[in-house]
C-alpha positions as CSV (number, residue, x, y, z in Angstrom):
1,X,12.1,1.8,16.7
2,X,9.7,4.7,17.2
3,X,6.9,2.2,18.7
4,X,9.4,0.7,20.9
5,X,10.4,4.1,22.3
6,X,6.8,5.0,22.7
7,X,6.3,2.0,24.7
8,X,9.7,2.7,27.0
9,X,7.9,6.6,27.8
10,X,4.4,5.7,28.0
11,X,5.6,3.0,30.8
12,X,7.9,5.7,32.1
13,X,5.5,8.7,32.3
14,X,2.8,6.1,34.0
15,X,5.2,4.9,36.5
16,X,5.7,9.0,37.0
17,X,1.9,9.7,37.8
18,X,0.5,7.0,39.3
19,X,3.0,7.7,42.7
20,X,1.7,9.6,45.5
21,X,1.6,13.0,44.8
22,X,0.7,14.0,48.7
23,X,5.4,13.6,48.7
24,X,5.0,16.7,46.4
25,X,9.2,18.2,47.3
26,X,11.2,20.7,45.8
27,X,10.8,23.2,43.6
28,X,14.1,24.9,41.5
29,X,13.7,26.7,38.4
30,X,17.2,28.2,36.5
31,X,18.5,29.5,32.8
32,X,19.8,26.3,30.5
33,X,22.7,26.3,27.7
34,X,21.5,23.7,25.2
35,X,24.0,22.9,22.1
36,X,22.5,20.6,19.1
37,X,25.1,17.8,17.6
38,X,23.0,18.3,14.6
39,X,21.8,21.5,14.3
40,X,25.3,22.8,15.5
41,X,24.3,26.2,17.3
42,X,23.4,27.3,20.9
43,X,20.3,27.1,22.6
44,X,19.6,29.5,25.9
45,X,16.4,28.6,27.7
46,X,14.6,27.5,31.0
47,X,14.4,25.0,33.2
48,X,11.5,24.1,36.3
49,X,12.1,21.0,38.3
50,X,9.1,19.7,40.6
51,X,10.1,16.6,43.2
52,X,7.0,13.9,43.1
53,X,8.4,11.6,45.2
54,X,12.2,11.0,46.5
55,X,13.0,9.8,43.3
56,X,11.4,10.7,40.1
57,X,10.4,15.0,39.3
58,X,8.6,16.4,36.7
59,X,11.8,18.4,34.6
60,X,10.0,20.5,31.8
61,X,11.8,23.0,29.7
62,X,12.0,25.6,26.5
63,X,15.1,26.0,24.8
64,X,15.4,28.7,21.9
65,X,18.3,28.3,19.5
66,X,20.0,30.7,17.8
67,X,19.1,31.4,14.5
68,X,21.9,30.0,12.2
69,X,21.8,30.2,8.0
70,X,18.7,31.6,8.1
71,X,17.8,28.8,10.4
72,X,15.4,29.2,13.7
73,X,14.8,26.4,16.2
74,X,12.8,26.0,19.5
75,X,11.6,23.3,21.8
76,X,9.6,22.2,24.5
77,X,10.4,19.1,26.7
78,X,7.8,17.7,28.7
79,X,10.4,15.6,30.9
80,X,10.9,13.6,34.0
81,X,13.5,12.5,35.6
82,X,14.4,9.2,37.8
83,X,17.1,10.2,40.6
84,X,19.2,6.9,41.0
85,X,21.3,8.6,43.8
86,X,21.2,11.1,47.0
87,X,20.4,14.6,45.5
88,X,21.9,16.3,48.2
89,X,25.7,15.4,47.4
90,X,25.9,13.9,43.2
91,X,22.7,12.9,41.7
92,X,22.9,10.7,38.8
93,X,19.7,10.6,36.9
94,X,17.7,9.0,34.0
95,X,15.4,11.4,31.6
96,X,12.5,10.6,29.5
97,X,9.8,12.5,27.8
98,X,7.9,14.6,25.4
99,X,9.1,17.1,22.5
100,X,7.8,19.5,20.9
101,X,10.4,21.0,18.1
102,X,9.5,24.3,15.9
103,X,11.7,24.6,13.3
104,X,11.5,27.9,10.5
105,X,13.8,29.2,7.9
106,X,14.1,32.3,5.0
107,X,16.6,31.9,2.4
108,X,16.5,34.0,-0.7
109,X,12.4,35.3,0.1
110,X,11.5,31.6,0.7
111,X,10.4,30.7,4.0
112,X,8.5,27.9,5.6
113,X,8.0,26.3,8.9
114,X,7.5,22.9,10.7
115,X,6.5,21.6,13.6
116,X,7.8,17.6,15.0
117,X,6.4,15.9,18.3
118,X,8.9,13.3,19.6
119,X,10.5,11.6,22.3
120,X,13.6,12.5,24.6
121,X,15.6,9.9,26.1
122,X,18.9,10.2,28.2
123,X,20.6,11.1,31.7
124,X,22.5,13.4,33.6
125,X,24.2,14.6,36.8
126,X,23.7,17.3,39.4
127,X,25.9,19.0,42.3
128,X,24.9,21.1,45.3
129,X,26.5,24.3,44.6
130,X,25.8,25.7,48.1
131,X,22.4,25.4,50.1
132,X,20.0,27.3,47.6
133,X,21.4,25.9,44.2
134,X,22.7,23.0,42.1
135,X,24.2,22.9,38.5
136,X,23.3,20.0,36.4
137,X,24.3,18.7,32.6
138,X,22.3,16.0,31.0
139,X,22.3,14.8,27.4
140,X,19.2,13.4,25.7
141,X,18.4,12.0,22.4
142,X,15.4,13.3,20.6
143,X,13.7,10.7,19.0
144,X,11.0,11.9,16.0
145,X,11.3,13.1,12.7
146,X,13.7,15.9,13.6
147,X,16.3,13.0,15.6
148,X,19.5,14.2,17.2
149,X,21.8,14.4,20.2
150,X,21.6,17.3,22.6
151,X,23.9,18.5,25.4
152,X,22.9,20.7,28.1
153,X,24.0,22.4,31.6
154,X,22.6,25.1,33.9
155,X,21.9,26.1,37.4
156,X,18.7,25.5,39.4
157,X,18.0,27.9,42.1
158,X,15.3,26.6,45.1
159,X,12.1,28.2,45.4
């Protein structure tokens, strides 16, 4: 399973770079609400989106969750994203992409830490929300040692 999801991103992320990058577009950046099935707590974070051509943008992001039974969680997501309809009214899209997860916990003067690297995989929707902004929600599994379901939703204002 994990070399068959390594081939689905590595064809993904090439598909991504080799377009022309001369159709660089938009530029939004906005705060994220993150909530993990698993880890059951909220994440607030980041979010930049970078248009590469028409159709596909570079979607990276860093989530922090909060700390929950002595718990602490953060990630980075190396994303992109593959718009399958008009932006500018409802834009249904695709995601796949990198993860980096840090993990950390302290119970009873015991601590330790941990670090996983693994896929993301899912979709989501966007709406204009005037001329300058658009809120979104996606949800994306995590593929890696540290699997799970996330859900997600903010607002991305233009640059």
């Amino acid at each position: 399973m994990k070399k068959f999801a390594l081939v689905i991103v590595l064809v993904f992320c090439a598909a991504v770079f080799t377009q022309s990058f001369a159709q660089a577009g938009a530029m939004r950046v906005g705060p994220v609400l993150a909530y993990g099935l698993d880890m059951k707590t909220l994440g607030i974070g980041g979010k930049f989106h970078y248009g590469i051509t028409e159709k596909i943008r570079a979607a990276p992001s860093a989530v922090y969750f909060l700390e929950k039974n002595g718990f602490k969680y953060w990630e980075l997501n190396l994303d992109a994203n593959y718009l399958f309809t008009d932006p500018s009214s409802m834009g249904i899209y695709a995601l796949a992409g990198l993860n980096v997860l840090g993990s950390s916990f302290e119970f009873m003067g015991v601590s330790g830490s941990a670090t996983d690297i693994g896929f993301n995989a899912g979709g989501g929707f966007q709406l204009p929300v005037g001329n300058s902004m658009f809120g979104f929600a996606e949800a994306k599994y995590r593929i890696g040692d540290a699997s799970e379901i996330q859900i997600s939703a903010g607002i991305l204002f233009k640059l």
